[in-house]
ROVEXMAR-573039 format. One record per residue (C-alpha): y, x negated, z; residue in one letter. Coordinates in steps of 0.1 Angstrom, whole numbers, plus 5000, padded with zeros to 4 digits. Layout:
// ROVEXMAR-573039
YXZA
...
***
This chain:
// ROVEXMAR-573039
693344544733X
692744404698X
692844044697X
693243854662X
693043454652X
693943304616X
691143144598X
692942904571X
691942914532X
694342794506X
697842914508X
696843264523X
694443194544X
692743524565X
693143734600X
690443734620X
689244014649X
687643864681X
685344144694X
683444074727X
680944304738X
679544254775X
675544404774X
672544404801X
670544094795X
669943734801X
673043544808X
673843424776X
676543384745X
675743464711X
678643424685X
677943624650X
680443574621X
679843294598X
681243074621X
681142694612X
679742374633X
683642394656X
683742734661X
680042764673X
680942494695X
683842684713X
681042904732X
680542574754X
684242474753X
685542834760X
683342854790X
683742584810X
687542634804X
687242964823X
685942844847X
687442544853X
690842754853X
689742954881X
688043244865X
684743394869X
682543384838X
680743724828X
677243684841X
676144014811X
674943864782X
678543794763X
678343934719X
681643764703X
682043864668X
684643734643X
685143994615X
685044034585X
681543924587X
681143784553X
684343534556X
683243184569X
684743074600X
686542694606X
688242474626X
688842494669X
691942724663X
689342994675X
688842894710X
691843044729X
691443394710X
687843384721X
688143274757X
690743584758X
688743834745X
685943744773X
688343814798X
690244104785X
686344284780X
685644154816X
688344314835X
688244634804X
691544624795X
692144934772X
695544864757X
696144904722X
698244604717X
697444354686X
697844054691X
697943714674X
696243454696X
695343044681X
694842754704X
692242494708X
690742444742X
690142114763X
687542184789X
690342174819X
691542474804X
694542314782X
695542424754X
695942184724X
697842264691X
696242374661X
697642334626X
698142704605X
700442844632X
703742934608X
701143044582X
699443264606X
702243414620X
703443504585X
700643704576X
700343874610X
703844034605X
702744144570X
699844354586X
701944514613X
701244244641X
704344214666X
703044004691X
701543654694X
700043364714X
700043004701X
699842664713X
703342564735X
703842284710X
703042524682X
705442764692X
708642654671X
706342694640X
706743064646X
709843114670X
711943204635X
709643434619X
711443804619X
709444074637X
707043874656X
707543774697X
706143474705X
704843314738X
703942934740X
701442854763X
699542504774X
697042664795X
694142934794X
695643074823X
699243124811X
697643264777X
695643544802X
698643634822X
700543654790X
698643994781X
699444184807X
703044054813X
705544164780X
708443984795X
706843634787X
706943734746X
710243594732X
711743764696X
713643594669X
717343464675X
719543654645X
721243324638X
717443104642X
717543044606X
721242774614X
718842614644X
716442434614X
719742304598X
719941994606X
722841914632X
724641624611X
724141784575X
727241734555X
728842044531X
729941924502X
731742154476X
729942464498X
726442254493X
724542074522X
723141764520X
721641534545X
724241314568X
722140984584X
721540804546X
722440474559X
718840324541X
719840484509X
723540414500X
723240344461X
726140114465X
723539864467X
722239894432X
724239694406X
724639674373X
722039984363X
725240224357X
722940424333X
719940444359X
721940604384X
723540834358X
720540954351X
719441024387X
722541194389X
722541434361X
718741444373X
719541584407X
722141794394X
719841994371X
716441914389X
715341754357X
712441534354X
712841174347X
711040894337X
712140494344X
710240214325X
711639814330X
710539474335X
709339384375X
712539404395X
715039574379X
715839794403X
713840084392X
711740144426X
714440084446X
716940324425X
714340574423X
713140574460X
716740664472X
716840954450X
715941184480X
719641114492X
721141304463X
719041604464X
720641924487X
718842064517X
716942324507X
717542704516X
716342944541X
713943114513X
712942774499X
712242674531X
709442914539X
707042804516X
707042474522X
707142534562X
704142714554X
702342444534X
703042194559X
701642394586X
698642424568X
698042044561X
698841984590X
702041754592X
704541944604X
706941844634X
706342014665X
709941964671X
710642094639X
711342504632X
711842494593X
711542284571X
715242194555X
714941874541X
713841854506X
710341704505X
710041354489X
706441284482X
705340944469X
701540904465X
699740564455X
697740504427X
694740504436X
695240884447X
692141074437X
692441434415X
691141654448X
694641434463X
696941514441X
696241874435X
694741964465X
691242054479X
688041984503X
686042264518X
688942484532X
691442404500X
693842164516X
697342134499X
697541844475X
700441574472X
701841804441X
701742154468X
703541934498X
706141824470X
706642164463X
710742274458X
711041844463X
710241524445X
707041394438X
707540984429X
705140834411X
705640474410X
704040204389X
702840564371X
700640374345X
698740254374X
697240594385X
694240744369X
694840884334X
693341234349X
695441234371X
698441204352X
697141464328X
696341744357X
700141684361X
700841914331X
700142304340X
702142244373X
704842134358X
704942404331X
703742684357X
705442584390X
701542664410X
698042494408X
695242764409X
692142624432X
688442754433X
686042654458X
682542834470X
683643144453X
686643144465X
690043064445X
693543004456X
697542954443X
699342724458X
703042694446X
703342334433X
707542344417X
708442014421X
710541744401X
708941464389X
710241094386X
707840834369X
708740474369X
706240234350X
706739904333X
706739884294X
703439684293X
700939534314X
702539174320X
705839374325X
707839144297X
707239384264X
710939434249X
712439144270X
715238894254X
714738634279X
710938664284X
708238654263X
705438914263X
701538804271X
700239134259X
698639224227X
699839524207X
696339684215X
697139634255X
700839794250X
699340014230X
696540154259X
698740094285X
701240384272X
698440594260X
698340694295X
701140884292X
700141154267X
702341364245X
702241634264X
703041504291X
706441274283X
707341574261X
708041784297X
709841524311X
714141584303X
715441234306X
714240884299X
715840584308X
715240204299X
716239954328X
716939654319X
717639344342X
720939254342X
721838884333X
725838924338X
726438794374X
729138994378X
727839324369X
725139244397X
728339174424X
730439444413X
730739764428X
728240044425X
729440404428X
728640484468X
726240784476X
728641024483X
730941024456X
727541064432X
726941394456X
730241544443X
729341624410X
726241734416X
727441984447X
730242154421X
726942144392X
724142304420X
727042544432X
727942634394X
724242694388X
722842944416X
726343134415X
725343164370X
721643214374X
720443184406X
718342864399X
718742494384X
719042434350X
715442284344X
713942604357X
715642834327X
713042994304X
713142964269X
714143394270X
717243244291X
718842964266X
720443134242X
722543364269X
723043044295X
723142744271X
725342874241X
726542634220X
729442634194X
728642524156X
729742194163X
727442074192X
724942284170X
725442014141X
725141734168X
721841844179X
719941944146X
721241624134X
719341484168X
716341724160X
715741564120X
716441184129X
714241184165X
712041454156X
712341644187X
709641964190X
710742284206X
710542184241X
712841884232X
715642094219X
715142304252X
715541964271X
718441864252X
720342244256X
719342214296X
720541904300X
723741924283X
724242244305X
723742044335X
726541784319X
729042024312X
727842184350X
729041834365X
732141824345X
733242144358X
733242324321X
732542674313X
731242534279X
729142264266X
730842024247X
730141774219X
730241504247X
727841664267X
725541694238X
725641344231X
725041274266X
722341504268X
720441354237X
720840974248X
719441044279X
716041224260X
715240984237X
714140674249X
716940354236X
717540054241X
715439704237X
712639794261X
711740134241X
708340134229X
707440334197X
704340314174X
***
């Protein structure tokens, strides 16, 4: 019997074999294998949980060695794998079955979860590996991965009895991957979304018609977005409910982000897959080693858990300006490469970006009613933070401004649902044209997806000489006015979508800041 574990690094992480050899010699355990503080203290845990579960300890001089050799060892997902192959080399079973076994151990004998489990899994059915033994509350992290049978335990002695009794090893349900939908999700147009979006109904928000436009044709196309106004607005609250607009996600984007939440750690144990689009929304003081990802064993960052989601930056000019500035390859490459000790790793990192920020420091700069403390130098540092290169990836811009018309504040705001329509018919137009959103076209894919006749041609080099858009703004404008003419339900883009598409990419109105 060949018994593996899972020790995680990065994204892929690496299988472990547990070997136990059983030798003449004082009573003793040595454990070789580059094994970290935890795992050299599982030799204490693993064997008082024998024998408090009713099992005789080997009294030969017990060799455990975790293979390969040169690959260091962490975390207490080791102990259950260990205590197994003791007893499996103490009562010489000679099967040839491989099998995946992670669990931490309490001293009664209990198994407690371990986080990895869906990851680990994964890459044990990539290496041939049909059969595994997790953690009962780990079990659901693994229950829908093809090929594999799992068997959950929550003791050491139901993880023994497990390798000598097949029936306890459950397969895949064909239909598991509908299980992980959500039982209230709503269809609209052929596109799910989430159902219980009774704290974000954007009926609320008043008199920011153009704001929620923009989060509209911003869901739609999975654009980036950036949102700059005076303190309350409506901004935050606009942008916060933006989650309720975006679809839930698809059995293949839900793998990788099951995976990544495994790995860090936060995944439900109640939860299968991962269906909901993740909504991440960091604070400022978030460090670089935070955002990206990091630490000793490469931990996914805020940008990898918002990965095929949102990542919210509010009161953006508030967050370090490396921060902002490590934002850029991810953006552009959809992954964030991390080295550590040697060792490197890719974590996928596609997410959509909304920035909100204020337009100055005391929040007034551009105001009719208010009058602005700040000094041009101030204004001038405080959007410095937000280099070229940066604002130049993100599609639309939008100026809030408070509203001062009483009744534009009372009137009524366009509820969630009938904002989801549009974007439903855009998201279905999209995947059935290209197979992906409209932000996610390469530059090789514009001319064939985003053709344009010669008059919204002449409407957007006229854009291109008076705002001096660069390449990637003419992009931006094409995409955008695709994901218009998407919403409209129009096989073509139009000179109205092109004007659309432009207003919303360069920054108007009385709150715009230019040097």
């Amino acid at each position: 019997m060949k018994i593996y574990s899972f020790s995680p690094f990065g994204y892929e992480g690496a299988l472990v074999t547990v070997e136990v050899d059983l030798r003449r010699g004082i009573p003793a355990v040595d454990l070789v294998g580059l094994a970290d503080g935890a795992v050299k203290e599982s030799r204490e845990r693993m064997r008082a949980a024998i024998c408090n579960s009713g099992f005789d300890f080997p009294m030969e001089r017990v060799l455990i060695s975790l293979s390969p050799a040169d690959l260091k060892k962490e975390g207490a997902g080791f102990d259950l794998a260990i205590a197994l192959a003791v007893l499996a080399a103490k009562e010489e079973y000679s099967n040839t079955d491989c099998i995946l076994v992670m669990g931490e151990l309490e001293l009664s004998g209990a198994v407690r979860g371990v986080r990895g489990v869906h990851a680990a899994v994964s890459t044990a059915v990539s290496f041939g590996i049909t059969k595994c033994i997790v953690p009962e509350q780990n079990a659901n992290e693994a229950v829908d991965i093809q090929g594999m049978k799992v068997c959950g335990v929550s003791t050491l002695s139901d993880g023994f009895n497990a390798l000598t009794h097949p029936e306890k090893f459950h397969s895949a349900q064909p239909a598991a991957s509908n299980v992980a939908i959500p039982e209230e999700a709503v269809a609209i147009e052929g596109v799910l979304f989430e159902k219980n979006i009774a704290d974000r109904e954007f009926s609320v928000i008043r008199g920011q018609d153009d704001l929620v436009r923009a989060l509209q044709i911003a869901a739609a196309g999975g654009h980036n977005l950036l949102a700059f106004g005076p303190p309350g607005c409506g901004k935050t609250l606009a942008l916060s409910m933006f989650s309720a607009l975006v679809p839930l996600l698809t059995e293949e984007q839900s793998l990788p982000v099951t995976r990544i939440y495994s790995l860090a750690g936060i995944l439900p144990s109640s939860q299968r897959l991962v269906r909901t689009a993740p909504f991440r929304m960091p604070h400022q003081t978030a460090s670089i080693e935070g955002m990206c990802g990091g630490g000793v064993n490469c931990r996914p960052g805020e940008i990898s858990l918002a990965h095929n989601g949102v990542l919210f930056l509010d009161e953006a000019a508030e967050f370090k300006t490396s921060v902002l500035q490590m934002l850029r390859v991810p953006l552009e490459s959809g992954q964030v490469t991390l080295s550590r000790a040697g060792r490197s790793t890719v974590y996928p990192a596609a997410f959509q970006l909304l920035l909100a920020t204020n337009p100055c420091p005391c929040g007034n700069f551009g105001s009719k009613t208010k009058v602005c403390l700040c000094s041009a130098r101030s204004v001038e540092m405080y959007w410095r933070k937000f280099s070229g290169p940066l604002l130049d990836r993100v599609d639309i811009r939008v100026a809030v401004e408070s509203s001062g018309d009483m009744q534009d504040v009372t009137g009524s705001g366009k509820t969630t649902h009938e904002l989801r329509i549009p974007i439903a018919r855009a998201i279905k137009r999209q995947y059935q044209r290209q197979g992906k959103k409209n932000a996610a076209l390469e530059a090789s894919e514009l001319m064939h997806y985003c053709a344009v006749s010669s008059d919204v041609r002449e409407v957007l080099d006229l854009a291109v000489d008076r705002y001096d858009f660069s390449p990637r703004g003419v992009a931006s404008c094409l995409k955008l006015a695709r994901t218009i003419a998407d919403m409209a339900e129009s096989d073509t883009i139009e000179v109205v979508h092109m004007e659309e598409a432009i207003k919303n990419r360069h920054i108007t109105g009385g709150l715009a800041y230019e040097k």
